[in-house]
N, C-alpha and C positions, 0 to 999 in steps of 0.2 A: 597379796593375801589370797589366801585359797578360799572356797566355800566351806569347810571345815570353820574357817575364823570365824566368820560370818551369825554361823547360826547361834552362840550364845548372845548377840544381837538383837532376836526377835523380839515385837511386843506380845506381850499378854493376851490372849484372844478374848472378848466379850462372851460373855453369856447371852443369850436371846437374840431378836430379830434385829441387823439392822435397820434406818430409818429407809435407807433404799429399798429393800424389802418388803417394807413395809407398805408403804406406799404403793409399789408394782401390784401386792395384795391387792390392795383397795381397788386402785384403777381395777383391774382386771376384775374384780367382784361388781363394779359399776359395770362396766362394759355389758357382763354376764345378763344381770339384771334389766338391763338399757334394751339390749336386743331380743331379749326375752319380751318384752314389754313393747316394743314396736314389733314383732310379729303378731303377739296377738290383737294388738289394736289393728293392726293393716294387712289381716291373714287374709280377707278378700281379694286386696287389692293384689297382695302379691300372687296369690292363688290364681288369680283372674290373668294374669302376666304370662306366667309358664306355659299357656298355651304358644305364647307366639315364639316361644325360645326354637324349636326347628326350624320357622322362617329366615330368623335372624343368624343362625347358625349354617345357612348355604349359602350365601355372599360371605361369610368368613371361613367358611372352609375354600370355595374358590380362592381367595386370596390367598390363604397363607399355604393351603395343599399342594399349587400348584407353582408356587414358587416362582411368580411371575411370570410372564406373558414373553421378557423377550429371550428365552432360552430356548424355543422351540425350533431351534434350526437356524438352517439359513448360514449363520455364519462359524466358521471353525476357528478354533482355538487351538494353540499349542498345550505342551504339555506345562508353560509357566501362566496362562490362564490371558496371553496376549493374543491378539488376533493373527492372523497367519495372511 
């Protein structure tokens, strides 16, 4: 059968929201509200936080910037990434 046969096949499509949909609404409408509602309860605390984020941000740039420690030489590699 070709897809020509096929399509007088279909079902009837609904009117309005699915129940999946629906629900994805809500959640995400809770979610919205949820963290709207713990920032302004804990806007201090988070606020008070931010300061230390360029601390914590130079032991993770070391790490992931420099792409580890043992590529700095020393030993040579081919061109299939085996040692020579």
């Amino acid at each position: 059968m070709s897809v020509q046969d096929h399509s007088s096949h279909q079902e009837p499509t609904r009117a309005g929201m699915s129940t999946k949909s629906r629900v994805g609404l809500v959640l995400v409408g809770f979610l919205i509200i949820a963290g709207a509602l713990l920032f302004t309860e804990h806007q201090a605390h988070v606020l008070g936080l931010l300061i230390w984020l360029p601390l914590l941000a130079c032991p993770l740039m070391h790490l992931f910037m420099h792409g580890g420690h043992g590529r700095h030489g020393g030993r040579q590699h081919d061109s299939d990434g085996r040692l020579s």
